[in-house]
Every structure is written in C-alpha cells, then in structure tokens.
C-alpha positions in Angstrom: -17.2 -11.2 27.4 -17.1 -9.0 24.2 -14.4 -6.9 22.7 -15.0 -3.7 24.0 -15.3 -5.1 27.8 -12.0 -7.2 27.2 -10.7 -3.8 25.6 -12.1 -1.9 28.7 -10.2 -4.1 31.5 -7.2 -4.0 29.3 -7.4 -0.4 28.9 -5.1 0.9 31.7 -2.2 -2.2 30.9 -2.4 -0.9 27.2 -1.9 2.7 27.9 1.9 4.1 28.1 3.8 1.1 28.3 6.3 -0.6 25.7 3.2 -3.0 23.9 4.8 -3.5 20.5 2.6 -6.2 18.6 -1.4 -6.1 18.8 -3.5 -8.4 16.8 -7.2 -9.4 17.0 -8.6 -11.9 14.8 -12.1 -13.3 14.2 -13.6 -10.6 16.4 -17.4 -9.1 16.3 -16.1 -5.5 15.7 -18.9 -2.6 16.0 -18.9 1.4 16.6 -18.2 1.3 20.3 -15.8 -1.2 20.1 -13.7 -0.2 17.3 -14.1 3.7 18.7 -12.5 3.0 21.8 -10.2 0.4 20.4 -8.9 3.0 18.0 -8.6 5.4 20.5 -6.6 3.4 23.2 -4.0 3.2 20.2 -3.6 7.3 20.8 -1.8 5.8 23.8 0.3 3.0 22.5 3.2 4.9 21.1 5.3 2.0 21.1 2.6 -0.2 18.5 5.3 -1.6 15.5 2.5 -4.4 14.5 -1.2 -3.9 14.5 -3.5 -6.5 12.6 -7.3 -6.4 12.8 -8.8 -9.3 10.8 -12.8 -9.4 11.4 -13.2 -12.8 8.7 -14.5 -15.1 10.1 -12.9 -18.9 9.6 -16.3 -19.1 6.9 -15.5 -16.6 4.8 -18.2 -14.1 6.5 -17.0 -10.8 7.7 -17.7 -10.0 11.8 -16.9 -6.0 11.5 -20.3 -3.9 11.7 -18.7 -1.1 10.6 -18.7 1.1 7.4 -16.2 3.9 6.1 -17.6 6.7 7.4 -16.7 4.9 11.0 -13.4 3.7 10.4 -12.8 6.9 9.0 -13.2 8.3 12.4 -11.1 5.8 13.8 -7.9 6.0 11.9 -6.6 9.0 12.8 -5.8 8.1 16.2 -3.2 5.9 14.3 -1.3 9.3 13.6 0.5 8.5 17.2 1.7 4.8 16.1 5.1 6.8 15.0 7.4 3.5 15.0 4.3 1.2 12.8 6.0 -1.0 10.7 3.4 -3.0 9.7 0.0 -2.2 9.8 -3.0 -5.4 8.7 -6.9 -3.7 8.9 -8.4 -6.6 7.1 -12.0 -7.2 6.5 -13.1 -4.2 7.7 -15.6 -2.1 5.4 -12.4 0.7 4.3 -13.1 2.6 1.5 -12.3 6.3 0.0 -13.2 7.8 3.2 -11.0 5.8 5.3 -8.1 5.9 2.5 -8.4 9.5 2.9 -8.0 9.0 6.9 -5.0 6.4 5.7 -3.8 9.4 3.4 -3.0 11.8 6.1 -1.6 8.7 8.9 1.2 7.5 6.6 3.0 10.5 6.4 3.8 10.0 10.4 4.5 6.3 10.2 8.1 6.6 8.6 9.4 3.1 9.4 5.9 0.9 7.7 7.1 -1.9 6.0 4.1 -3.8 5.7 0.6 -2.8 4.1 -2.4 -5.2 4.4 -5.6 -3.9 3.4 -7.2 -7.5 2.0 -11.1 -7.9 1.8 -12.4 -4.3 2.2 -13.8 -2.2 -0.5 -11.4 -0.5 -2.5 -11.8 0.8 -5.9 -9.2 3.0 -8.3 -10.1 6.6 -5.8 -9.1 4.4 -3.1 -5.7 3.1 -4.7 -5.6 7.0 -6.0 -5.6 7.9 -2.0 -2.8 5.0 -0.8 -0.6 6.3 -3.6 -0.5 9.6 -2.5 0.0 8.9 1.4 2.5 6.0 1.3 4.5 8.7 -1.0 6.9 9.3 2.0 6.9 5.9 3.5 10.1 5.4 1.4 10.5 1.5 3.7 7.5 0.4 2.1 8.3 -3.3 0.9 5.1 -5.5 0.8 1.8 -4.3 0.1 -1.3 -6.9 0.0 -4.5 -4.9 -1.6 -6.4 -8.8 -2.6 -9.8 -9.8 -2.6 -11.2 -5.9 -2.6 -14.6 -6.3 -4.3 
C-alpha cells in the first residue's frame, strides 16, 4: 500500500482525537498524498511533534513535490496551536513555502524545535523564517543544514 491509502484508512483515527507525535520517514511523497496529508493535520489539534523526512537511506530525496505545492499545504498547519517541534525535511521548501511558514508560526506559540534540513533555501528564504518565528519567543534549536 502507498501513503495516501495508509493515510486514507487512517483518516478517521487521526481526526479529533488526542494524537500528539506524527512522524513519517523514507516515504514516496507526491501531490495527492501530501494534499490530504496536510489537510488531515486541520484536524489534529493536539499535533506537539510532526516530522516529515522524504531522504531516502541513499542520500536520494522520495518527495515529488515542489514549493508551489507545499506551499499549499502548510497552512493547514495554522490549526497545530500546541506544535512544539516541527521537522519538514527533504522536501522541495523554498520562498514560497517560507512565506506559507511566515504566516503559521505566528499561531504555533509553544515551537521549540525548527528542522528544515535538505530543502532549498536561500537568504529570501531565511529573510521569510526570521520574520515569522519573530513571536515564537520558545524558539531554542533551529537546524537550517544541507540547503543547496
């Protein structure tokens, strides 16, 4: 089975219940599957840990994604209000998705933990962080490596 029909039969044990820790690693991670991953998260009010990692054990990166899409995916983050840390690894982000990032942090008070490793940011993208982490004043570790 792929993501999005594990995702799928999940869907209803994910929704409105007390899941506080979500992580998916090594996963083939397109449009559909990160659309309705993203938006089961609108659901998951309880989320303190999320950590998406599409690298796969090779070095090779599994998302099929680009920033315009996970753009459109991040702001269903916006209802993760008790995030504390929050890993999108490996997954195409860039200034469009920083700007999507931007306008999230401002609801996720308690993050504590920022892992954006292996995507592609650049100084606008850093620019964009800056400004939305601004009010995210339990901010303690933020990993920004191997951005190319």
């Amino acid at each position: 089975a792929n993501l999005a029909e594990i995702i799928y039969k999940l869907g209803p044990a994910m929704k409105n219940n007390s899941i506080t820790h979500f992580e998916v690693y090594e996963c083939h991670l397109g449009v559909p599957e990160a659309t309705f991953l993203f938006n089961t998260f609108r659901d998951m009010n309880s989320l303190e840990e999320l950590c998406i990692d599409c690298e796969e054990e090779e070095g090779g990166v599994l998302a099929h994604l680009d920033d315009d899409d996970m753009a459109g995916c991040i702001p269903s983050l916006a209802a993760c209000t008790g995030m504390r840390s929050l890993k999108l690894n490996h997954l195409n982000l860039s200034t469009n998705s920083c700007a999507a990032l931007r306008g999230v942090f401002p609801r996720m008070a308690t993050l504590r933990v920022l892992v954006l490793r292996g995507n592609s940011l650049d100084d606008n993208c850093t620019r964009l962080l800056a400004q939305g982490l601004s009010g995210c004043k339990q901010i303690q570790s933020l990993d920004l490596s191997d951005n190319r």
